[in-house]
Every structure is written in C-alpha cells, then in structure tokens.
C-alpha positions in Angstrom: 28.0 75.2 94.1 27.2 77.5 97.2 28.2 81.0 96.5 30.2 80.7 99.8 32.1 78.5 98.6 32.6 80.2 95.0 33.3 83.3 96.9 36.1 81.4 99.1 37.5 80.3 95.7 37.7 83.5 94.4 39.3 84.8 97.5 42.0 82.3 97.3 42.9 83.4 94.1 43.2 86.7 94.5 45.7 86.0 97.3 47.6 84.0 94.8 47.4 87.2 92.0 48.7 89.6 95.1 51.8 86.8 95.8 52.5 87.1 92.3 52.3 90.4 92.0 54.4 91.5 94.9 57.2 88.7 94.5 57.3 88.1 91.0 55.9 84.7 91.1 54.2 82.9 88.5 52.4 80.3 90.8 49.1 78.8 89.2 45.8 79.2 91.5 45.9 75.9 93.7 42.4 73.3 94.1 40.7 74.5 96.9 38.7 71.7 98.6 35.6 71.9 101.5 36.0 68.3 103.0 37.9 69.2 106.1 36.2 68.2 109.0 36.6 68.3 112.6 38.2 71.1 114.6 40.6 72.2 112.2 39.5 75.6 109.9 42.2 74.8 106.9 45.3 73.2 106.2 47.2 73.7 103.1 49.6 70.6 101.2 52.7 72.0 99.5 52.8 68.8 97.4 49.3 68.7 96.1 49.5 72.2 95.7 45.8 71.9 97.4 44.4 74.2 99.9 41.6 72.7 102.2 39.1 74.3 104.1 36.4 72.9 106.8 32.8 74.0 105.0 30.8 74.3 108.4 33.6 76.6 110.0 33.7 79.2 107.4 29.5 79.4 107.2 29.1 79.7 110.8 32.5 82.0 110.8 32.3 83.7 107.5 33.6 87.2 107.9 37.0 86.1 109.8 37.1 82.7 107.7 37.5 85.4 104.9 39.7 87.9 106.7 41.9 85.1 108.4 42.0 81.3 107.6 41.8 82.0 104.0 45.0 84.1 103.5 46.6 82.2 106.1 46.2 78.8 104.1 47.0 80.7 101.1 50.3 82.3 102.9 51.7 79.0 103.7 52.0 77.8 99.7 53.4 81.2 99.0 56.0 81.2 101.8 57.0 77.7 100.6 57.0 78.6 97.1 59.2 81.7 97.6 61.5 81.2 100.2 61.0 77.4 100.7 62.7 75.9 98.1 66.2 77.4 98.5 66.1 76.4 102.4 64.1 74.9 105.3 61.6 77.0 106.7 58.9 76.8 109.9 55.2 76.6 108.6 54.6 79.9 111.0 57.7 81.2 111.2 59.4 85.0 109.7 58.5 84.1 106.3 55.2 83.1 106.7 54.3 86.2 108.9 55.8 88.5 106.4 53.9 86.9 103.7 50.7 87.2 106.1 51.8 90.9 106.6 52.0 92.0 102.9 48.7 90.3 102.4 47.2 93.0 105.2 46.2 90.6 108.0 46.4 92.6 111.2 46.2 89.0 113.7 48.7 87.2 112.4 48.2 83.8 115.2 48.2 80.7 114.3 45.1 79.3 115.6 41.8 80.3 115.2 39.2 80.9 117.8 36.3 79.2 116.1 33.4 77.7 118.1 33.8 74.2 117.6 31.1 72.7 119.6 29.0 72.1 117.2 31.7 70.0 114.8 32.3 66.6 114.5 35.4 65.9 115.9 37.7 63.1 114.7 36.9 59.6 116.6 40.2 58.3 118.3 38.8 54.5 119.0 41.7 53.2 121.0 43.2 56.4 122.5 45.9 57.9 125.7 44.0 60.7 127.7 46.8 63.4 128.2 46.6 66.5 130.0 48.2 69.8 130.1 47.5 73.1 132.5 43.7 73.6 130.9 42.6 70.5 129.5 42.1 66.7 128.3 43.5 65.5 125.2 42.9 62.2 123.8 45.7 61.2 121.9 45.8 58.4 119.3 48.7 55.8 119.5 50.9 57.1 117.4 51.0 60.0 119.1 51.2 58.4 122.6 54.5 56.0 121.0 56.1 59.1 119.8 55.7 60.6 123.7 57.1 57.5 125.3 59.9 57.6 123.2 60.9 61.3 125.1 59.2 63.5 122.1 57.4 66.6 123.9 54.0 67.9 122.6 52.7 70.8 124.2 48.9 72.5 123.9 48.0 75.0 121.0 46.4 76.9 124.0 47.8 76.6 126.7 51.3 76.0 125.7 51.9 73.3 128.6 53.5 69.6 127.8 51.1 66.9 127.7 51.5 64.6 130.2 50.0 61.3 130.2 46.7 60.5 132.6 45.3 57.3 131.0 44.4 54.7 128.3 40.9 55.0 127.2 39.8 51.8 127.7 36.5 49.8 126.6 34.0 52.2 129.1 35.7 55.0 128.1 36.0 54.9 124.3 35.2 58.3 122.3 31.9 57.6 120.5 
C-alpha cells in the first residue's frame, strides 16, 4: 500500500482517538476506502461506518487533503455518533462545525477547492443541462423528476437555483 494512503489511514484514526478522548466515546476506527472518483474529495456513510476518499485528489492535494477533507469526513461520523442519535441533525450544521472546531481546523467550509480538471467525472448518459448564475450542470433524471415536481436545488458555488436549459440529447451526450 502507498504510504499516502497508510498515512491517510493513520490520520483518520487519530481523529477518531481525539473524538474519543474529548467526548468520551468509545467509537472503533471506521474502513477507510480510496475508490471515490470523480469530483468529490470524500464522503463518509454513517451506516457502513466507512469513510471514503478520492485517491487522485489527496496526491495531487496532499497537504490540505490532510489538513481538511480528512477531519472533515472523520467529523461527520463523530457528529452523528455523538449528537446524532438522540435527534436529527444537518450533515454541516452546529454540531458538525463544533466537532470540526475541537479538531483544530481553522476553514471550516464545506467544499473544497480542489483542481478537478484533471479527474474523471461521473458520465450522466441521458442527462437535463441546468443552469445557475456561473455555470452548466448536467443533471441526471432523477434529479431533473425531483425538480419538476417543485424541489429546488441550488449550486455548491454559486448558491443560485438551477434552472432548467435542455435535454442532452443524442449530439450532445457526455462522453
């Protein structure tokens, strides 16, 4: 195994040690997994008890994959574990940032600013072109059902509502 990837395990434990030690918890290190792809640095499954993280991203990104994406993967099982099970909670809401906070990281945002350019992104075949204030998204049908049915989604970036511009039809498909 790539020592990058030992050292990102190692990391995510101690996060789990520092949880336990500052909230009295007894949770067990999770699996940590590299198979994320695409455009998306981590994402963590409270059910699985599984962190994932996206391989490529943290080696061209190492130092803020550490400083950031790790702990913030990490702070989403803790928040669930401690203040989760008792009552309903946002994925980046008050808990979550004060677990972020007690873990020491200064930029507590929810998305990272990772090149992505160089990633492969996730093929939508039969996708809805939406856009918002600074760009395209292509949407896949599920996504574009939800929307006609008066759900809102709005851009991580921008924070405008998508609105729909057009099917992706057979010239257009996403290779």
């Amino acid at each position: 195994m790539n020592d990058v990837l030992k050292r990102a395990i190692a990391e995510t434990n101690k996060y789990i040690d520092m949880a336990n030690a500052k909230y009295g918890l007894r949770m067990i290190c999770p699996a940590v997994s590299f198979n994320l792809r695409g455009r998306v640095a981590g994402r963590a499954n409270y059910n699985q008890h599984l962190v994932k993280f996206n391989k490529d991203l943290m080696i061209a990104n190492e130092a803020e994959f550490f400083a950031r994406t790790i702990p913030h993967e990490v702070a989403h099982l803790v928040a669930w574990q401690k203040f989760g099970l008792t009552r309903v909670i946002k994925p980046h809401g008050a808990e979550w940032q004060r677990v972020m906070r007690d873990f020491g990281v200064k930029d507590i945002t929810r998305c990272h600013s990772y090149d992505t350019s160089n990633v492969r992104a996730r093929v939508v075949r039969d996708g809805f072109m939406y856009k918002c204030d600074c760009m395209e998204h292509n949407c896949s049908s599920i996504l574009h059902r939800r929307m006609l049915m008066g759900r809102t989604y709005r851009c991580r970036l921008c924070k405008g509502r998508l609105v729909l511009k057009s099917s992706i039809n057979e010239f257009e498909r996403v290779a």
